[in-house]
N, C-alpha and C positions, 0 to 999 in steps of 0.2 A: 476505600474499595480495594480489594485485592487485584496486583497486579498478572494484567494478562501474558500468559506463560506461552502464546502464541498466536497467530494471526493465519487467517483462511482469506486467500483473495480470490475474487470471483470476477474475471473478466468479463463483459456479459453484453448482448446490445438485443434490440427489440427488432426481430426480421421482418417488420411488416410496418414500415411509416407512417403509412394511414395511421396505426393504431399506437404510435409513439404514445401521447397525452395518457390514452388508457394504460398503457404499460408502465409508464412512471409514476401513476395514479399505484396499480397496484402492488407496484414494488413496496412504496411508502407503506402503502395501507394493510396489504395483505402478507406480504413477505417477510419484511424484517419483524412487525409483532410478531409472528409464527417462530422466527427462526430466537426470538429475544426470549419464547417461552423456556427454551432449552436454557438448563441449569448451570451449562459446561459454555455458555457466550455471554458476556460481558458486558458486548457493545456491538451494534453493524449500525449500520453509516455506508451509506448510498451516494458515489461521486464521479461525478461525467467528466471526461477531457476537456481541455477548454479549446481543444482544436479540435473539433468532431468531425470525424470522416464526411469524405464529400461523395454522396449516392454516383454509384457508377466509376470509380473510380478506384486505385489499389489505397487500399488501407493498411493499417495494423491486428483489424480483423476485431474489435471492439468498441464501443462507445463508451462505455460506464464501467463503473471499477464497484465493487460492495469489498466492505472492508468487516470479516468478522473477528473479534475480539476472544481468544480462548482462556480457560481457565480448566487449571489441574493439567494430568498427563496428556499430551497431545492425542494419544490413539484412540484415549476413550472419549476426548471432547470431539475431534475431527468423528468418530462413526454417529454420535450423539447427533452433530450436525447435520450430515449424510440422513440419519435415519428420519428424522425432519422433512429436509425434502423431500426424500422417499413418500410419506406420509401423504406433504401436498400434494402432489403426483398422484398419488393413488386415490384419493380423496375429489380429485378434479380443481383445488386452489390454486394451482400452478396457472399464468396464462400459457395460452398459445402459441403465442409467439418471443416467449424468455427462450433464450438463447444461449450457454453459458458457453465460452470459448474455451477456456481455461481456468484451469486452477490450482493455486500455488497453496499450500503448506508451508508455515518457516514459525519457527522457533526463536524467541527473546533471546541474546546475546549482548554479549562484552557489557562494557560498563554503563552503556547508555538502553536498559536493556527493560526498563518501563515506560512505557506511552502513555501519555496521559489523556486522561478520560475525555473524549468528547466531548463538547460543550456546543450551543449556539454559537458562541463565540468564535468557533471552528468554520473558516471560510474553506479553507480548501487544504492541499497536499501535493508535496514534491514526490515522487516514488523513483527509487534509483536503485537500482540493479547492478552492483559494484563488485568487484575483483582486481586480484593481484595476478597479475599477468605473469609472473615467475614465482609459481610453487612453495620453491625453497624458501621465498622470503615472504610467503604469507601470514607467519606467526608478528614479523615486524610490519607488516604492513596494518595486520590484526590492532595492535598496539597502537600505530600513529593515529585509526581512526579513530579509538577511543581518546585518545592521552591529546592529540592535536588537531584532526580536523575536525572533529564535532566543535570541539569548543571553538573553532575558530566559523565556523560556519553559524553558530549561535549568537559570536561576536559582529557576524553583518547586519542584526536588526531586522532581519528577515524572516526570521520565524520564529515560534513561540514554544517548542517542543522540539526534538526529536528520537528517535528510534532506532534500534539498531536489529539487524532479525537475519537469521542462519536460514536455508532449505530445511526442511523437514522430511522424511530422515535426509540424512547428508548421502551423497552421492552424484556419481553422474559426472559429465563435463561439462563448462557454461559456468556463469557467473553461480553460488553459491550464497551470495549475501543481497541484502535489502536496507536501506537506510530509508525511512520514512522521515520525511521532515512536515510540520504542523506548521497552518499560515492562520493569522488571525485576522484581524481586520484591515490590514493594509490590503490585502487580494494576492493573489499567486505572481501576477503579473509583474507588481512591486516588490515581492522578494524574491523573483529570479535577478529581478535589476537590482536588487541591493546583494543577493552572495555573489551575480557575475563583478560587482566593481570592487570587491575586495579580492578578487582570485590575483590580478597582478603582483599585488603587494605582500601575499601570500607565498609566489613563487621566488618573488625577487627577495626575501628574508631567507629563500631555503626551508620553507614549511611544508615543500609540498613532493609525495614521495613519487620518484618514475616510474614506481611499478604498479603505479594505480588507475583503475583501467574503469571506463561506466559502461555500462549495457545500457536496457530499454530506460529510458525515464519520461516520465509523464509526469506533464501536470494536471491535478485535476478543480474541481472546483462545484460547490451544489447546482446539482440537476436546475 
């Protein structure tokens, strides 16, 4: 299968409880077929935090993450996908209470820069939000992700893939980059506990660069 040239992330949650079940009912059934008909997505894949907001309370402002898979140039698959929704929307197949918070655009990068296809076998996902906190030294810090912490974070047994992924277009201030990690049958919870007990022995070899810096990360896990 041709590799996906970029990833559309939809932060998303259902504003009305009551009708949770109905809403991840039609996410499954209604949404992702729709959005799967477009020619320019690959894959989407529908995955909830494994620590869901607690009603009445301050959150991060999402529950569920949809993860779309692009292919070819980003502008024409991203409007492709847009004009999809648009469609449901106008059509009345959108529920009522889909919610989308946000939505990120990012582009395949460096060497780790194809994800691999979704499977059953696909439990869940790390998502990290990563930067070089000084500028100048971003081309090296570029470099260590690919050349040593990916491999070394693949080295913990902890996951079974990962990804690496730029903003789309570039710009702005804030984190810039994405590393998606793939968890398979151990569960998320296990391989956060297997990459945290290799990070010591990581740092204490000198593997691990100062100018690396994580934003948002979530884990997530199926609905």
């Amino acid at each position: 299968m041709e590799p996906a040239s970029g990833l559309a992330i939809h932060f998303t949650r259902c504003n009305a409880p009551a009708r949770f079940n109905e809403w991840i009912a039609w996410t499954n059934d209604v949404l992702l077929p729709a959005i799967l008909e477009v020619d320019e997505v690959r894959a989407a894949s529908h995955w909830a935090l494994t620590q869901q907001p607690v009603p009445g309370m301050p959150s991060v402002g999402f529950s569920h993450v949809t993860l779309y898979e692009l292919l070819g140039p980003l502008g024409i698959a991203n409007r492709a996908l847009e004009s999809r929704e648009q469609i449901l929307h106008a059509t009345g197949g959108l529920d009522r209470n889909h919610c989308v918070i946000n939505v990120d655009v990012l582009e395949a990068h460096g060497r780790w820069n194809q994800k691999p296809v979704p499977t059953v076998d696909l439990t869940g996902h790390i998502m990290a939000y990563v930067m070089s906190n000084d500028p100048q030294r971003e081309r090296e810090w570029d470099a260590w992700n690919d050349d040593v912490h990916m491999p070394d974070m693949l080295e913990s047994d902890g996951f079974t893939g990962v990804s690496r992924w730029r903003r789309w277009p570039q710009g702005g201030r804030g984190t810039q980059y994405l590393t998606l990690y793939d968890v398979g049958e151990i569960g998320v919870q296990t391989a956060v506990e297997r990459s945290a007990a290799v990070m010591p022995g990581i740092s204490a070899a000198g593997r691990k660069l100062d100018c690396h810096v994580g934003g948002l990360t979530v884990t997530l896990a199926r609905p």
